[in-house]
DRENDO-1510 file (C-alpha; in Angstrom, 1 decimal, always signed):
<recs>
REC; n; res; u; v; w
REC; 1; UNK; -177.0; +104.4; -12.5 .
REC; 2; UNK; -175.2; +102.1; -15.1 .
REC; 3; UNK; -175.6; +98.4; -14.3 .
REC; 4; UNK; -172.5; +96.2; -14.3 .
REC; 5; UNK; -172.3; +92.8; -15.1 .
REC; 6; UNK; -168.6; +90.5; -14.6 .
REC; 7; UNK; -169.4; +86.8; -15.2 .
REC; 8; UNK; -166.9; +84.5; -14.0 .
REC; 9; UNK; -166.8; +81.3; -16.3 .
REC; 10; UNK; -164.4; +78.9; -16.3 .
REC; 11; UNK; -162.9; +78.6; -19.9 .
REC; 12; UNK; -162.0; +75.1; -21.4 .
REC; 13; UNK; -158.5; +75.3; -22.9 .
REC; 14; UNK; -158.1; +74.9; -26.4 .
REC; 15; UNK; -161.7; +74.5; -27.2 .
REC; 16; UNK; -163.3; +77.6; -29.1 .
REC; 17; UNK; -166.5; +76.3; -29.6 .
REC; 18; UNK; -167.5; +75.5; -26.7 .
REC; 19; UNK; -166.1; +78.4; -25.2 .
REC; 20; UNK; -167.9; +80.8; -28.0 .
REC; 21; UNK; -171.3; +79.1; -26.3 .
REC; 22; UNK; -170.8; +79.6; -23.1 .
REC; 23; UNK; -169.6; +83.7; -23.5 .
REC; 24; UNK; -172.5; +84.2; -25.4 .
REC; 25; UNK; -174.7; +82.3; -23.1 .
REC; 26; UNK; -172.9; +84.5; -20.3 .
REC; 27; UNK; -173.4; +87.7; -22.4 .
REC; 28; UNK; -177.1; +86.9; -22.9 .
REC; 29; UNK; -177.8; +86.1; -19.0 .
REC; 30; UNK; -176.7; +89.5; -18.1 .
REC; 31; UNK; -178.5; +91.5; -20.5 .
REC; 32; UNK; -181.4; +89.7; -19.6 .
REC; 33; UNK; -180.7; +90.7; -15.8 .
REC; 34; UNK; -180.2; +94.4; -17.1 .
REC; 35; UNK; -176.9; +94.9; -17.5 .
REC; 36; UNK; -175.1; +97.6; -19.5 .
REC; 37; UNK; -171.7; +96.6; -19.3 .
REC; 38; UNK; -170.6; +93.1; -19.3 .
REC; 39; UNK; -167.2; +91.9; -18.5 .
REC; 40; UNK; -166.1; +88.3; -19.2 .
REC; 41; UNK; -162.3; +87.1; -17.9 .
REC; 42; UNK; -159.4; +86.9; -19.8 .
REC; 43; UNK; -158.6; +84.8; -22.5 .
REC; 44; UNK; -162.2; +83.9; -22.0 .
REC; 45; UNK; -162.2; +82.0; -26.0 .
REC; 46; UNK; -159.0; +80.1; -25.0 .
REC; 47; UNK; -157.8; +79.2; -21.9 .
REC; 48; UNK; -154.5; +80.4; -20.5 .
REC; 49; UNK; -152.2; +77.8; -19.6 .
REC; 50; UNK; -150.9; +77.2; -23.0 .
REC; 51; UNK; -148.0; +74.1; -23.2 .
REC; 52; UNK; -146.2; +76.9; -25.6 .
REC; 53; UNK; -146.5; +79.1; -28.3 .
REC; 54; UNK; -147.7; +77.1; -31.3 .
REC; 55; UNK; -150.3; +75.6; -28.6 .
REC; 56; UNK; -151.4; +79.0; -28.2 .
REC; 57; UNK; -151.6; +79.7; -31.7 .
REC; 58; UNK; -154.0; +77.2; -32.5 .
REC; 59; UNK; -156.2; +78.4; -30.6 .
REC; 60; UNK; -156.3; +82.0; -32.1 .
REC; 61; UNK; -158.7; +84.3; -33.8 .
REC; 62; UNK; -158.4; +87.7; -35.1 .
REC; 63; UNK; -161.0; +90.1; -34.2 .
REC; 64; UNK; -163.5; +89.5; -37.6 .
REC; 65; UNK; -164.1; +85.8; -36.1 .
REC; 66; UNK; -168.0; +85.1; -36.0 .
REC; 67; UNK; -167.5; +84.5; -31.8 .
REC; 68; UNK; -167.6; +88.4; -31.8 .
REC; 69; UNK; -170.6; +88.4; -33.4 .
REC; 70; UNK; -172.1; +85.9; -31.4 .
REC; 71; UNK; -171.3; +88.7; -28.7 .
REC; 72; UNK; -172.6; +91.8; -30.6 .
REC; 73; UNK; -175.7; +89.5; -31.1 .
REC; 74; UNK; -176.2; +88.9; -27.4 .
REC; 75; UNK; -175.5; +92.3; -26.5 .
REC; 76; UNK; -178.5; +94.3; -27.6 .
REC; 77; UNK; -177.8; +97.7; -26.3 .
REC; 78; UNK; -174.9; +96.8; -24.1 .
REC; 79; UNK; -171.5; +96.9; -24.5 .
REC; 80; UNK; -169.0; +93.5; -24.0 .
REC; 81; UNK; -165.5; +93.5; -22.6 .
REC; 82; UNK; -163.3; +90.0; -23.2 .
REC; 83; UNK; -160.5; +88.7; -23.4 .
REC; 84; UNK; -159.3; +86.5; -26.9 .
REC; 85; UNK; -156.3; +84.7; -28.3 .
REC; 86; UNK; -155.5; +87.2; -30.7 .
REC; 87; UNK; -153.7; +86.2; -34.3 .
REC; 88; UNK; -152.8; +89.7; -35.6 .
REC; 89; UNK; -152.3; +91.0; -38.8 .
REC; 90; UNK; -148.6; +91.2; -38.3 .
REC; 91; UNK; -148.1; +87.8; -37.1 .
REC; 92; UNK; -148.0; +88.2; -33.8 .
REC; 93; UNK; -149.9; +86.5; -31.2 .
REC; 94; UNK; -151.4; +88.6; -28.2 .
REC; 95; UNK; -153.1; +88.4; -25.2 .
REC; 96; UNK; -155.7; +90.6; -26.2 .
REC; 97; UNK; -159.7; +92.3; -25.1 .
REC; 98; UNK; -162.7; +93.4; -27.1 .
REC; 99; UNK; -164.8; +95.9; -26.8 .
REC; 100; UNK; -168.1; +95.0; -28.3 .
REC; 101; UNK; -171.4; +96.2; -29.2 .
REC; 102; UNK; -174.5; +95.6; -31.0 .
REC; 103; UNK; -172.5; +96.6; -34.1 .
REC; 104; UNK; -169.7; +94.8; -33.5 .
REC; 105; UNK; -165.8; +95.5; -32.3 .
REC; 106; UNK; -165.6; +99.0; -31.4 .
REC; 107; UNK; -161.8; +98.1; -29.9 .
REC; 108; UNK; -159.2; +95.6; -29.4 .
REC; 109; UNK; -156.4; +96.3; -27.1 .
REC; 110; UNK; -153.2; +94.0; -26.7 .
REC; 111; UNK; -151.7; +93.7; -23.6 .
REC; 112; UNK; -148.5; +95.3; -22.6 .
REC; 113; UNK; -147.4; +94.2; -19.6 .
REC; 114; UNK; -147.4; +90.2; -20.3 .
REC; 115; UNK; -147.1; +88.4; -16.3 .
REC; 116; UNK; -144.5; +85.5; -16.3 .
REC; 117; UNK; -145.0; +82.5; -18.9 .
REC; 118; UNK; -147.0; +84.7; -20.7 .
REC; 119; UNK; -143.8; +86.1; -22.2 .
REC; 120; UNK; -142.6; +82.7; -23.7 .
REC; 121; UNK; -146.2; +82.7; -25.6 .
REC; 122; UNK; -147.3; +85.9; -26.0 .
REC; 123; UNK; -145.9; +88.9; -28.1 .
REC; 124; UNK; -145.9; +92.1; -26.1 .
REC; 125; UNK; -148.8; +95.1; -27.2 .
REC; 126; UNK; -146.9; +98.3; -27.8 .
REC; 127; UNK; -150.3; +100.5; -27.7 .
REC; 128; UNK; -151.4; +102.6; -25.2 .
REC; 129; UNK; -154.5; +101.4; -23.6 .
REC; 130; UNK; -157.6; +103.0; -25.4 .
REC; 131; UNK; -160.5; +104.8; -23.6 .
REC; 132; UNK; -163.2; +104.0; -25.4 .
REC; 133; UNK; -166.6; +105.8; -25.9 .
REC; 134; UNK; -169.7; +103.9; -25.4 .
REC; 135; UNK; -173.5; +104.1; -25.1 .
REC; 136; UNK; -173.3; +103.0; -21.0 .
REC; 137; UNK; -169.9; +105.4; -20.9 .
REC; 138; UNK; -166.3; +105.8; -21.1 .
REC; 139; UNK; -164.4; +102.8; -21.0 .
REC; 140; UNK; -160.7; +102.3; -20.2 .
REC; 141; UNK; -159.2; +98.7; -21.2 .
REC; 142; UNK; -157.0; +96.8; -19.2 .
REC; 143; UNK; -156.2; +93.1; -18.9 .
REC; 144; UNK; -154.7; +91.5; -15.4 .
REC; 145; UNK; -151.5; +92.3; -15.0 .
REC; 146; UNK; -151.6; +95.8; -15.7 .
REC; 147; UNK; -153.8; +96.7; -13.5 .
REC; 148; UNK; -150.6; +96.6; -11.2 .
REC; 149; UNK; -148.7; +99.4; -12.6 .
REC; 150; UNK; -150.3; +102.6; -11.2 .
REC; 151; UNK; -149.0; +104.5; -14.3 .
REC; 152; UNK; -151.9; +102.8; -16.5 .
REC; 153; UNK; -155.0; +103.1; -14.3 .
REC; 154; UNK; -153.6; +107.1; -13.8 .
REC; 155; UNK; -153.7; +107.5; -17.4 .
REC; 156; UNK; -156.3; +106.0; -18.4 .
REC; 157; UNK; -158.5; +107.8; -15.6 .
REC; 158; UNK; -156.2; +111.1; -16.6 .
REC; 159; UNK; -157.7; +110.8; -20.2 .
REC; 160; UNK; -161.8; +110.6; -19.0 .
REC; 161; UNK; -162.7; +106.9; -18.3 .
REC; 162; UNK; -165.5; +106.2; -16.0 .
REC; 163; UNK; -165.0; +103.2; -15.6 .
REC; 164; UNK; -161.9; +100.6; -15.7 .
REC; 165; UNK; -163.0; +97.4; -17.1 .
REC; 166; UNK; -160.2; +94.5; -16.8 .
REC; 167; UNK; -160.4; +90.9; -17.6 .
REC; 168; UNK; -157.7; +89.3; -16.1 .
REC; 169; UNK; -157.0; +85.8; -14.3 .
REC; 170; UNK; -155.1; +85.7; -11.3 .
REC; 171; UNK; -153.7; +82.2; -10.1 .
REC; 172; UNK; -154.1; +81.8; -6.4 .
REC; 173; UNK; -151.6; +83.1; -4.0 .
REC; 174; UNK; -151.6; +82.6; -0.3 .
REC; 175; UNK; -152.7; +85.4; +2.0 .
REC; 176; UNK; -153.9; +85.5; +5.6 .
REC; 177; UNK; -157.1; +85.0; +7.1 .
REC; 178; UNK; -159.6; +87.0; +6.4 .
REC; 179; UNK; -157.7; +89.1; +3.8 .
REC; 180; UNK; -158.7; +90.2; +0.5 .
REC; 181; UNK; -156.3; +88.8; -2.9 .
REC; 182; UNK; -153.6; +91.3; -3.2 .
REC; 183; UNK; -155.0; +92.0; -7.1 .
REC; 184; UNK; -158.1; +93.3; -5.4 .
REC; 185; UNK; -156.3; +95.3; -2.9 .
REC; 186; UNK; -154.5; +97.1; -5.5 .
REC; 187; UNK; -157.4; +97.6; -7.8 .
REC; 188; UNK; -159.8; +99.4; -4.8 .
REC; 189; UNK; -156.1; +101.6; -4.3 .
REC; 190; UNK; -156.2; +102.4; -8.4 .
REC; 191; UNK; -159.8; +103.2; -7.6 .
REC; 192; UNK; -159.6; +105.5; -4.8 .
REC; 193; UNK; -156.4; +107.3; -5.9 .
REC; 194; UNK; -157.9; +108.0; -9.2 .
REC; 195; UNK; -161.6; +108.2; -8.3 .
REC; 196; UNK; -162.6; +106.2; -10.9 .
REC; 197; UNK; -164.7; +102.4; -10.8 .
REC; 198; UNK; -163.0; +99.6; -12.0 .
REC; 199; UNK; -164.8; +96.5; -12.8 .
REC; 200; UNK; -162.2; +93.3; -12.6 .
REC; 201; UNK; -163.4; +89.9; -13.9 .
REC; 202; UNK; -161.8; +86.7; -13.0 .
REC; 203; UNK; -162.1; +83.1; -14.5 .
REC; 204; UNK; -163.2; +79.9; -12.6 .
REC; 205; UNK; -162.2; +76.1; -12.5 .
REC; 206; UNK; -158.6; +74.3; -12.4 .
REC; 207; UNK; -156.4; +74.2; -15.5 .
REC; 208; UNK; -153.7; +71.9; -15.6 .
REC; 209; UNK; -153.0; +72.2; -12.1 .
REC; 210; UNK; -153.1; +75.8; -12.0 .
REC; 211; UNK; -156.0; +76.7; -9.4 .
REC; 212; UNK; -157.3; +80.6; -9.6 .
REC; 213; UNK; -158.3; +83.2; -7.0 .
REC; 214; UNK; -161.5; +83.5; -8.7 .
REC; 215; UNK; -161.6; +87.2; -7.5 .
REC; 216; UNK; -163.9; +89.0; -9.6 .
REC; 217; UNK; -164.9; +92.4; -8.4 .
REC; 218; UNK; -166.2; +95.7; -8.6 .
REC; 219; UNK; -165.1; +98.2; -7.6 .
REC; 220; UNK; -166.9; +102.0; -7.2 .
REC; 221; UNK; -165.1; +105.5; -7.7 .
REC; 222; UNK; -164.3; +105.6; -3.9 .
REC; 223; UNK; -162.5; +102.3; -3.3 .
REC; 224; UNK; -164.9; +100.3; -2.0 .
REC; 225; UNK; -165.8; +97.4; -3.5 .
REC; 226; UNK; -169.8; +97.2; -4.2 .
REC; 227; UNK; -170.2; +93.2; -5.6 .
REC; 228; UNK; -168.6; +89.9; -5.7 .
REC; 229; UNK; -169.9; +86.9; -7.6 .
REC; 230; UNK; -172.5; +84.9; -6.2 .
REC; 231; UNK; -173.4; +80.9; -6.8 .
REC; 232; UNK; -173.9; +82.0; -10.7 .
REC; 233; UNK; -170.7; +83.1; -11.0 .
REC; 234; UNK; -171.8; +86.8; -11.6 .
REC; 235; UNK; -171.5; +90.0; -10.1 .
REC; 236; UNK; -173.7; +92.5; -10.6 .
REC; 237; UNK; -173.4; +96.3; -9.3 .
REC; 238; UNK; -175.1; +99.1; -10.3 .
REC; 239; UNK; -173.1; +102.6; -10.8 .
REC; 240; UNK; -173.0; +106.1; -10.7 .
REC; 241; UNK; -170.2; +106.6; -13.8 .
REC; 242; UNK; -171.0; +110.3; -13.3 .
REC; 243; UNK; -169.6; +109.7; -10.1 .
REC; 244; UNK; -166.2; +109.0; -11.6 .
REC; 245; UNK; -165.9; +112.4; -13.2 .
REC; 246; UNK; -165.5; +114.2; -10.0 .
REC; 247; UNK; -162.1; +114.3; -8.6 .
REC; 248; UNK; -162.7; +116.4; -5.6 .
REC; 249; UNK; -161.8; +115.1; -2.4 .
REC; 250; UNK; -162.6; +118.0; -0.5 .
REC; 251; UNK; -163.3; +122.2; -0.5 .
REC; 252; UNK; -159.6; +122.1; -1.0 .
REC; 253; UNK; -158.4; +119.3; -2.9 .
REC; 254; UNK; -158.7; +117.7; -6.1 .
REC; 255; UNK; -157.2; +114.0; -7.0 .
REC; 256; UNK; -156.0; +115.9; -10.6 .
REC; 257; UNK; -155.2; +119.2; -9.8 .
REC; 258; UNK; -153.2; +118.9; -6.9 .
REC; 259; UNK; -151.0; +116.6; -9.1 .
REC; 260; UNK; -146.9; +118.2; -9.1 .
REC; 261; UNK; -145.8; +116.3; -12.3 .
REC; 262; UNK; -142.7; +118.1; -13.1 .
REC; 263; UNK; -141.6; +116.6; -9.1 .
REC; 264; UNK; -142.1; +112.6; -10.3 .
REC; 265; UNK; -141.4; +112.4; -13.8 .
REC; 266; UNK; -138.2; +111.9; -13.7 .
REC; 267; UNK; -137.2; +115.4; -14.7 .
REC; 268; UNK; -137.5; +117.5; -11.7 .
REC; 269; UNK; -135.0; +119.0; -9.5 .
REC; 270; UNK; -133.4; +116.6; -6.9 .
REC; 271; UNK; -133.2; +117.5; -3.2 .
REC; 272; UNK; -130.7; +118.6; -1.6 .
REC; 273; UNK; -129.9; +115.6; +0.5 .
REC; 274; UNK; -129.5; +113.6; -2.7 .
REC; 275; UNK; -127.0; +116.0; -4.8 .
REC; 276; UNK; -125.1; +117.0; -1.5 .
REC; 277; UNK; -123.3; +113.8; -0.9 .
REC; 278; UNK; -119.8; +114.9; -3.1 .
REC; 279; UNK; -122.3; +116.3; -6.0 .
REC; 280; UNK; -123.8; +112.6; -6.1 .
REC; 281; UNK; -127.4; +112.1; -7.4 .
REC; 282; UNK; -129.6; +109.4; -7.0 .
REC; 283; UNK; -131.2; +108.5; -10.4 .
REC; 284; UNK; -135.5; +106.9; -10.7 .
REC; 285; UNK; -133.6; +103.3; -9.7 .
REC; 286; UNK; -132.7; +104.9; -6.3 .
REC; 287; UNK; -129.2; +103.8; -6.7 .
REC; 288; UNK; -126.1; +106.6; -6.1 .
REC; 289; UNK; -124.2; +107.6; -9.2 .
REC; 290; UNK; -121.7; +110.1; -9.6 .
</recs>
């Protein structure tokens, strides 16, 4: 079993140092509690709501900033999943996550699928989302809104993760009674569909008016969720990764091999119903076209 840690904090905006104290602090508390994977929320150095883009940039770092040794530090043998205000090489500012162990970045993935304001601020990442090898196992990297296109948790479970580690924020929606956030209905459907655990850490406390679902979960290889935070903030589940490498569902059936790509990728054959109205086919958008 592989012992999971998500600490929700609740990040001030703007101020590095004091958020570089309190991820560490965050990173230490769950190693000392025996965890092997630690995920911290997203934009976990910075703060999110960001006035605009040069508000944003001041509160960057690129991925050889000390804070990420303050992580590596705290670590020991585990391995550290966050989100950072990324200044990149090429100019560009990202909403990014590293992957961090006791000798230091092993990854830094830049999010590509950037949710609302986010694209007045952020620039958009144009790599694929890594699977990373680790001592506690295979990690695939996402960050919030991504987790919402079924494409990149297919992938990424496609390609050998054991585990789907997200930092994300998700401001508060309404829902009914007694429901679950919608994020965390689609991540236990990512999870089941792909037999892989995903681990999903959300942030804490108001910021400038924005209030958050404060959601964090994990989730195991058959959909169900197995923690939410308690009073500290953390949640703490312990895993079988191994688990996530088998994709039978039954004697019969296997959540891979019973995949029919060459029907949904766009280059198939239609059916007949859809090329039989005056030789009319109806192209991925669903709409009619000659």
């Amino acid at each position: 079993m592989t012992r999971v840690v998500c600490r929700q904090l609740a990040p001030v905006l703007g101020d590095l140092e004091a958020n570089r104290q309190a991820s560490a602090d965050a990173v230490r508390d769950a190693v000392a509690a025996g965890a092997e994977i630690v995920v911290l929320p997203e934009l976990v150095t910075s703060g999110y709501v960001f006035a605009d883009r040069a508000e944003a940039a001041a509160a960057a770092i690129t991925p050889g900033h000390p804070l990420f040794a303050d992580w590596a530090a705290a670590a020991g043998r585990a391995v550290v999943v966050g989100g950072f205000c990324e200044r990149g090489g090429d100019g560009g500012l990202y909403n990014s996550a590293a992957v961090v162990d006791a000798g230091g970045v092993r990854a830094v993935y830049r999010k590509t699928h950037l949710w609302d304001r986010e694209k007045l601020v952020f620039d958009q990442g144009d790599d694929r989302p890594p699977v990373v090898d680790t001592a506690a196992g295979r990690l695939g990297v996402l960050i919030c809104y991504d987790l919402e296109f079924p494409e990149s948790t297919r992938d990424l479970a496609v390609r050998g993760a054991d585990l789907l580690v997200a930092p994300v924020n998700w401001p508060l929606v309404d829902r009914p009674a007694g429901e679950r956030p919608p994020e965390v209905v689609i991540a236990m459907a990512a999870a089941r569909v792909n037999r892989v655990a995903i681990a999903c850490c959300d942030r804490a406390g108001p910021e400038r008016g924005q209030r958050w679902t404060e959601g964090t979960t994990i989730i195991d290889c058959s959909g169900w969720v197995a923690a939410t935070p308690g009073p500290d903030g953390a949640a703490v589940a312990d895993l079988d990764l191994a688990a996530s490498r088998d994709k039978a569902l039954s004697p019969r059936n296997h959540a891979f091999g019973d995949r029919r790509p060459e029907l949904y990728d766009g280059e198939g054959p239609l059916s007949s119903w859809e090329t039989g109205a005056a030789g009319r086919r109806r192209p991925t958008n669903g709409a009619l076209v000659g």
